[in-house]
TIDO-790292 format. One line per 8 residues: number of its first residue (from 1); for each residue x, z, y of C-alpha. Coordinates in steps of 0.1 Angstrom, whole numbers, plus 5000, padded with zeros to 4 digits. Layout:
! residues N
NUM	X/Z/Y; ... $
This chain:
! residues 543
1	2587/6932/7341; 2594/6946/7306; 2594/6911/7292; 2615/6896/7316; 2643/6927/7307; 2633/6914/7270; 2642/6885/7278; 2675/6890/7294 $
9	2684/6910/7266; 2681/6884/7242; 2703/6859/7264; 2726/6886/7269; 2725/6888/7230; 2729/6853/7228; 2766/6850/7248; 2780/6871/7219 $
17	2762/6859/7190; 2771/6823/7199; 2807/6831/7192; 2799/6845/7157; 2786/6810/7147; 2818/6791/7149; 2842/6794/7121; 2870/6819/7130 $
25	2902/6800/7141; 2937/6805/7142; 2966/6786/7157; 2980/6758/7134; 3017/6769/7121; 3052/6756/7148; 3086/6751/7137; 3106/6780/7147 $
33	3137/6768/7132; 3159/6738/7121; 3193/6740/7096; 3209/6717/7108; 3199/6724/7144; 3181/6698/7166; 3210/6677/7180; 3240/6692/7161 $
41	3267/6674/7152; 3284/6680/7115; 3312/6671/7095; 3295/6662/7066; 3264/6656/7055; 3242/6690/7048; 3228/6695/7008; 3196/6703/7022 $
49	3175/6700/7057; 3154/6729/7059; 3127/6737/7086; 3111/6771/7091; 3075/6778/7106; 3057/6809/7110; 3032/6806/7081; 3031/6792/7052 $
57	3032/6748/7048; 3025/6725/7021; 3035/6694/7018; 3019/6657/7020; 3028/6627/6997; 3050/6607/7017; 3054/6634/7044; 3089/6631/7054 $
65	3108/6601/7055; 3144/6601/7067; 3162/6573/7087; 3197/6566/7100; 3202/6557/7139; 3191/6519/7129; 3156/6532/7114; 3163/6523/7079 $
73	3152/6543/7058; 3175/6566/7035; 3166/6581/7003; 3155/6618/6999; 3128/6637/6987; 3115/6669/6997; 3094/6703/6987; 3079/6733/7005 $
81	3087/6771/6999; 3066/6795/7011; 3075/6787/7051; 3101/6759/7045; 3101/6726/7043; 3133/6714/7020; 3147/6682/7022; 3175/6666/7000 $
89	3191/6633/7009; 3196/6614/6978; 3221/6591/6987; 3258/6588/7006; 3250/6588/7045; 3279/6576/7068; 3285/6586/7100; 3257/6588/7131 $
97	3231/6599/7137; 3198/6610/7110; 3167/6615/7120; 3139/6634/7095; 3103/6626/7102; 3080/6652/7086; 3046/6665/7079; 3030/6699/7066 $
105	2997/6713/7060; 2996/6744/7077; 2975/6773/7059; 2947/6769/7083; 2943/6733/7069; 2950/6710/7096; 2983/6689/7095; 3012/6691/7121 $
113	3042/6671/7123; 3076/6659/7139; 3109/6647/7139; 3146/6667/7136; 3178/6646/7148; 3214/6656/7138; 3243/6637/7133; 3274/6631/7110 $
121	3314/6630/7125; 3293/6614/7157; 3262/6607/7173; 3254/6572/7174; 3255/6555/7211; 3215/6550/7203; 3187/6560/7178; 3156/6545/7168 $
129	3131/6567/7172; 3106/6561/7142; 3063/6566/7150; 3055/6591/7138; 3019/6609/7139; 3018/6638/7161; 2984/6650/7133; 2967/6671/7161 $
137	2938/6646/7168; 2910/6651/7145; 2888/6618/7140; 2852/6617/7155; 2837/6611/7127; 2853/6633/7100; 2839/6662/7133; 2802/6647/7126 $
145	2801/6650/7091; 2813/6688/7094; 2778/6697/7113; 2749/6686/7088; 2774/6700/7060; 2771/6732/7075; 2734/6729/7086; 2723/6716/7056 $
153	2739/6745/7033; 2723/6776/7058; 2692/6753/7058; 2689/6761/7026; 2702/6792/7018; 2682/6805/7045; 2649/6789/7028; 2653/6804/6998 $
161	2656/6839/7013; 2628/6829/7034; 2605/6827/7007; 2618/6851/6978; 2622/6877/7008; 2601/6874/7038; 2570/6860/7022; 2541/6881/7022 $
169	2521/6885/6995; 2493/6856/6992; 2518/6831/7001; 2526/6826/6962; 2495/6814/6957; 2494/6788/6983; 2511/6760/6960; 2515/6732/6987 $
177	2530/6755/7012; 2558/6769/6985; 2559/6732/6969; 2576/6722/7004; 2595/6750/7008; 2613/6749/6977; 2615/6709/6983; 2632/6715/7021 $
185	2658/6738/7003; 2664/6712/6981; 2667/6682/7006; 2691/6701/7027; 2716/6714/6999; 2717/6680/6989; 2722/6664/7026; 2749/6692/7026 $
193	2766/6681/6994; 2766/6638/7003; 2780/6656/7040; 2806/6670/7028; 2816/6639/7004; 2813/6617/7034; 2840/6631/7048; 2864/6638/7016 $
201	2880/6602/7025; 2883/6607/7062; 2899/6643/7054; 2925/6624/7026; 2940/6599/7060; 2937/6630/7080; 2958/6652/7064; 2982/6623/7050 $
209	2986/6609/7085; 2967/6576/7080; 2971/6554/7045; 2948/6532/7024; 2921/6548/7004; 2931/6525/6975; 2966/6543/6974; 2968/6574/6952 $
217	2990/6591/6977; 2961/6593/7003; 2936/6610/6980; 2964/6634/6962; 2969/6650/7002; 2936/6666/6993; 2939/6700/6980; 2914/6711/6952 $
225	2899/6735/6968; 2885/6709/6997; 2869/6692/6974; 2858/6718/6949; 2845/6748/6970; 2821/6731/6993; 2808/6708/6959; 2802/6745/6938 $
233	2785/6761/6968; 2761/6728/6976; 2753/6731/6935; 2749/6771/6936; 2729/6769/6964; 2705/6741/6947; 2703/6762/6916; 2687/6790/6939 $
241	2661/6770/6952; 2652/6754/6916; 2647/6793/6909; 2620/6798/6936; 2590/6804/6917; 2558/6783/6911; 2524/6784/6901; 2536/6779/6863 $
249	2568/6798/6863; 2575/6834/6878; 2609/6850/6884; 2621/6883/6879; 2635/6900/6896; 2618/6879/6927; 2652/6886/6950; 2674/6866/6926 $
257	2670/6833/6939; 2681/6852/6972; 2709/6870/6957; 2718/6833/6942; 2720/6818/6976; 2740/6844/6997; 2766/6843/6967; 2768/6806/6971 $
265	2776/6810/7004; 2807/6833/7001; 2835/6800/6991; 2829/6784/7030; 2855/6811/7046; 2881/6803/7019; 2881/6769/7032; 2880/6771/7069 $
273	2910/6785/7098; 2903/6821/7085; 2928/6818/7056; 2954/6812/7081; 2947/6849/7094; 2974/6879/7090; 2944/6903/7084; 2924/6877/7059 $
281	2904/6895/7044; 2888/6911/7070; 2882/6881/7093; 2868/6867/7058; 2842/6894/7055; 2835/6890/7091; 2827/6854/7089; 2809/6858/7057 $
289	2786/6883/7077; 2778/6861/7104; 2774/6829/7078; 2748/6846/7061; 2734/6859/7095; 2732/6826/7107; 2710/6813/7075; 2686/6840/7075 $
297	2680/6829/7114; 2678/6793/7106; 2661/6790/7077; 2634/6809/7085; 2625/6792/7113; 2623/6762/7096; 2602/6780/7071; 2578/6790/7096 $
305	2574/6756/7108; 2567/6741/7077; 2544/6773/7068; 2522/6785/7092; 2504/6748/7099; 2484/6752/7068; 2476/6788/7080; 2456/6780/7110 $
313	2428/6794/7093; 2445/6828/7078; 2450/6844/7105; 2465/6879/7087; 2486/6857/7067; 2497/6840/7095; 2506/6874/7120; 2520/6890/7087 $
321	2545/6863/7078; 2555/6861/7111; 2558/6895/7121; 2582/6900/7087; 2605/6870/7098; 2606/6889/7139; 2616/6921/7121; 2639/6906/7097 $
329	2657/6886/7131; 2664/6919/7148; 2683/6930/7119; 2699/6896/7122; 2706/6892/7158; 2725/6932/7154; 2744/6916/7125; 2757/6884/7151 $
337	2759/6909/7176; 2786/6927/7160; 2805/6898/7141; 2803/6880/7175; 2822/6909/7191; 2851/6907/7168; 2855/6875/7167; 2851/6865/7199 $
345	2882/6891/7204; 2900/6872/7177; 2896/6837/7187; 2894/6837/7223; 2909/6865/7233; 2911/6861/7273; 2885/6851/7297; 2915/6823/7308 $
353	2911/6813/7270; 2874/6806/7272; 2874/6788/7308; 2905/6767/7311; 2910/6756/7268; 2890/6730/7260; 2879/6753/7225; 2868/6774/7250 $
361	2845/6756/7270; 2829/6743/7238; 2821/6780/7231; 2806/6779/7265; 2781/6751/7256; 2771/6770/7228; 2762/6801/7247; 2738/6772/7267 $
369	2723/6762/7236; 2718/6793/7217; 2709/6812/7253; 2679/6786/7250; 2672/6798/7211; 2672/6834/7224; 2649/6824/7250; 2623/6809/7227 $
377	2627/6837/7203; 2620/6859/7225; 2586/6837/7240; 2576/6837/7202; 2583/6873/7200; 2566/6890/7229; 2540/6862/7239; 2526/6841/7213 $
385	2530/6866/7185; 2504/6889/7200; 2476/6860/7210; 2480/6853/7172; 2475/6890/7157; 2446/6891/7185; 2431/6855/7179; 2391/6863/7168 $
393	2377/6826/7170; 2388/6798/7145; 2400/6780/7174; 2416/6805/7193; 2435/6814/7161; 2444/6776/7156; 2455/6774/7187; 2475/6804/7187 $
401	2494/6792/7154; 2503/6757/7168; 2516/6772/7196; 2540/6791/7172; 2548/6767/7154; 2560/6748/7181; 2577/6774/7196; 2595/6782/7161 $
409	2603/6744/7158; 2618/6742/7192; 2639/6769/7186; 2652/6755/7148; 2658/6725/7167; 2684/6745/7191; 2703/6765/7165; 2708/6730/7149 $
417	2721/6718/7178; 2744/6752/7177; 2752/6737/7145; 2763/6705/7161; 2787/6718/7181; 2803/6739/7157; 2813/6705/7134; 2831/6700/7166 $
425	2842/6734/7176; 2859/6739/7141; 2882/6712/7147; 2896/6722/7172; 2929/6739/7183; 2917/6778/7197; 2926/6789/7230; 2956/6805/7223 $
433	2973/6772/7207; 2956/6748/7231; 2967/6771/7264; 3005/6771/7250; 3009/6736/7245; 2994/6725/7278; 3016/6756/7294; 3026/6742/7325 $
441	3069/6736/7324; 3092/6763/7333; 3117/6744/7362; 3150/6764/7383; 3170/6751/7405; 3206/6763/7411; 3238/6750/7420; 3268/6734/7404 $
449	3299/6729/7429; 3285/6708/7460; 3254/6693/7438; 3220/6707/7433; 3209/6713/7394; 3174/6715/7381; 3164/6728/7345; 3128/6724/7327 $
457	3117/6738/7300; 3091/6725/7285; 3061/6738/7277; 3077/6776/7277; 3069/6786/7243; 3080/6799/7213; 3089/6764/7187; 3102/6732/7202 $
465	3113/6725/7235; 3127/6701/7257; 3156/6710/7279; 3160/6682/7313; 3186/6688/7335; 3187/6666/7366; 3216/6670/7392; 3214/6659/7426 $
473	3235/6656/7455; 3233/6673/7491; 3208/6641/7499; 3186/6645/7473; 3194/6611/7455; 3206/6613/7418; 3239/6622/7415; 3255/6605/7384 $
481	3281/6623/7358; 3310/6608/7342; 3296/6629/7312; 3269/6651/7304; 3266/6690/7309; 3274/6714/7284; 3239/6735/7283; 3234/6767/7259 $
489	3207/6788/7259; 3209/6828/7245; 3188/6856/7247; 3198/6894/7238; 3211/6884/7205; 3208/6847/7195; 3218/6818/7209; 3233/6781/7202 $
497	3243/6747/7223; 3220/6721/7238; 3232/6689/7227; 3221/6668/7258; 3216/6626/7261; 3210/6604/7294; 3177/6596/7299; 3182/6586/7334 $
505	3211/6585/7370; 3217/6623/7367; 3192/6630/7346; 3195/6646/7307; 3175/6658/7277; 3180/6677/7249; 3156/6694/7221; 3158/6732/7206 $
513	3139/6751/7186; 3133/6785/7210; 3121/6815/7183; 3110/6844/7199; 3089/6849/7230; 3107/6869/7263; 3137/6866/7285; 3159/6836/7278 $
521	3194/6823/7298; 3200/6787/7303; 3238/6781/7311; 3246/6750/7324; 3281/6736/7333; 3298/6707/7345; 3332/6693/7344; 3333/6676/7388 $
529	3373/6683/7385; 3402/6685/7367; 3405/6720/7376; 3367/6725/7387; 3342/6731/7358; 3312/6756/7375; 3289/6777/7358; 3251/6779/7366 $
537	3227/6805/7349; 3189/6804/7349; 3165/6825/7332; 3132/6813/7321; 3106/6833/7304; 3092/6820/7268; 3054/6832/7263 $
């Protein structure tokens, strides 16, 4: 009975220390304002376009190309400041209508993009909408080259702490067994490091939106510090493992290649969502904690598969290393434990979020997985470990050891399969972003004279929305308008027209940018009369 509680402990454990293995996410930066405004109609052309998000953007070569109502292209060029993107048209534009297709990097690394329509004296009768790429949908296989990146780097690390830590003495002078250990380090840094470079190219079309890999532009979208941090980690953490020590050359202090190997670890949150965060450099810390966490866990079960095979005969040895390595988890599984917690508050941060997002119920598949590592730990832990410290015979101990080995191997293979889908899970939008954007619309129905009037808004959120207005007649059927409504939206303090076009027989849409989250007032009228012009007001609630 008392394993079987140990046991549900350790699954229990599990569900929270699954969520400290993904990379702490934040929601990609939204437009939360256009000068000019979407659909507004000037008398002149503006100096400069500016867009404002809620965090900080950089641009991409060729990121925003601006086109009259024709789609031809007009001249302009364009920079980013702080949470602006600036665009200058270069040329004389006549009158109609402009439309600006852009694309940012947002400070959590992952691109986002769209178009902003205006016009000059008029709006032209109709516009050519350009394609542009909406940047949300990360390819498969840039996603697969993120998990043995990751896998191969805490392989490692966690190796090398394995042996200049957890070792007990008598191991050193085993040189086969320390010959493979230092040569497992070194095959996964480097399996890391041809990862990561695997995937520099698909990350250049990524964040430029497509492009040829022979064009400059597509490698200049790459920032340096996606290339460089993951490239100085993969070589600090192969210079640890070089410093193991051998039969010919000892190192003093014996913790440096370990000290080495955490430090090379401690670039990987500069390059991942947490950046994006308002409190950075705690979420930073956090992740860092549950990175190195994470290693320690990983690597030494590896180490103990490669290890205890040539053991079968030392039985001490054997119960000794392993016993260090089941101490050294608890420490580890307290450390996930409490990382876990926190960021499981800051990623998910509903139980809606981790059921109904799709980011959430990848987190729920690696609960499944690590809930089996947990499980086996706890087998190796509170079963096999004491047959091996009470194995007398040769064979009893031999057996004993292959059984933990096994066990230990089974268990590696599950946290690598963690691993897996956290290459996955790191690409993706959190719950928070992915549960906005799939909000369902927002319709109200009032009335307008003798006709019915129905207003969406789409999806409900704070950024861009789409405003559709469809009027109908005491029947039901569409009933058609000599001209569209006049629609403004306002809340306490702010608010501006809804330049509307036809999309349909009664039907209307028009786009604006919505800032703030809470109560908002669509006013819609429409001319039916010389002398009859009625008023409709619907309120709709922006989340």
């Amino acid at each position: 009975m008392r394993l079987v509680r140990r046991w549900c402990g350790l699954v229990a454990i599990a569900t929270i220390l699954v969520l400290a293995t993904a990379v702490p996410a934040s929601a990609h930066a939204e437009l939360i304002d256009t000068d000019p405004d979407e659909g507004a109609v000037l008398a002149q052309a503006p100096d400069v376009v500016r867009l404002s998000f809620n965090e900080p953007v950089r641009g991409v070569p060729d990121g925003v190309a601006v086109f009259d109502a024709e789609g031809e292209p007009i001249a302009s060029s364009s920079r980013t400041r702080d949470k602006e993107l600036l665009v200058s048209l270069d040329e004389a534009v006549g009158n109609g209508s402009i439309v600006v297709a852009w694309r940012v990097v947002s400070a959590d690394g992952h691109p986002i993009s769209g178009t902003l329509t205006f016009a000059i004296g008029a709006p032209s009768p109709t516009v050519q909408a350009p394609d542009v790429d909406g940047g949300d949908d990360v390819p498969l296989a840039l996603s697969l080259t993120r998990w043995p990146a990751y896998a191969g780097l805490l392989m490692a690390v966690g190796l090398v702490w394995f042996v200049a830590m957890l070792a007990p003495a008598g191991l050193d002078k085993l040189d086969r067994a320390q010959r493979r250990l230092r040569g497992a380090a070194q095959a996964a840094a480097v399996a890391a490091a041809v990862a990561w470079l695997v995937g520099l190219p698909l990350t250049a079309r990524y964040l430029r939106g497509g492009g040829s890999l022979t064009e400059a532009a597509t490698w200049r979208a790459l920032p340096a510090g996606e290339v460089a941090l993951p490239l100085v980690t993969a070589a600090a953490v192969l210079a640890a493992a070089w410093l193991l020590p051998t039969q010919r050359r000892q190192v003093r202090p014996r913790q440096l290649p370990a000290v080495v190997g955490l430090l090379a670890l401690s670039p990987l949150p500069f390059s991942g969502h947490t950046r994006a965060e308002s409190d950075a450099a705690l979420v930073m810390a956090v992740d860092g904690m549950h990175l190195v966490a994470g290693s320690v866990w990983l690597g030494g079960l590896v180490g103990l598969a490669i290890v205890l095979p040539g053991l079968a005969g030392r039985r001490e040895l054997a119960a000794a290393l392993v016993s260090r390595f089941s101490t050294t988890a608890a420490t580890v599984l307290a450390a996930l434990v409490l990382s876990g917690a926190f960021l499981a508050w800051r990623i998910v941060g509903s139980w809606s979020g981790l059921v109904h997002s799709g980011y959430g119920q990848l987190l729920l598949v690696k609960v499944a997985v690590a809930a089996t590592a947990a499980a086996l730990a706890g087998y190796n832990r509170f079963r096999l470990l004491p047959l091996l410290e009470g194995a007398r015979g040769f064979h009893d101990r031999l057996g004993a050891g292959r059984s933990v080995t096994r066990t230990a191997s089974a268990e590696a293979v599950a946290l690598v399969g963690v691993l897996l889908v956290t290459g996955f899970l790191v690409q993706k939008s959190p719950p928070r972003e992915s549960l906005a954007a799939s909000a369902a619309a927002q319709t109200a129905r009032s009335e307008l004279g003798d006709l019915e009037v129905f207003v969406t808004l789409s999806p409900g959120v704070t950024g861009m929305n789409t405003v559709t207005i469809r009027l109908r007649d005491a029947t039901g059927d569409a009933a058609p308008a000599t001209e569209p409504p006049r629609v403004r939206i306002t809340s306490a303090n702010l608010g501006g027209d809804v330049p509307l076009a036809p999309t349909g027989s009664g039907t209307f849409e028009g786009r604006v940018v919505v800032p703030s989250k809470g109560l908002w007032q669509v006013q819609v009228s429409l001319r039916l009369g010389e002398f009859e012009n009625p008023v409709a007001s619907l309120d709709f609630q922006v989340g």
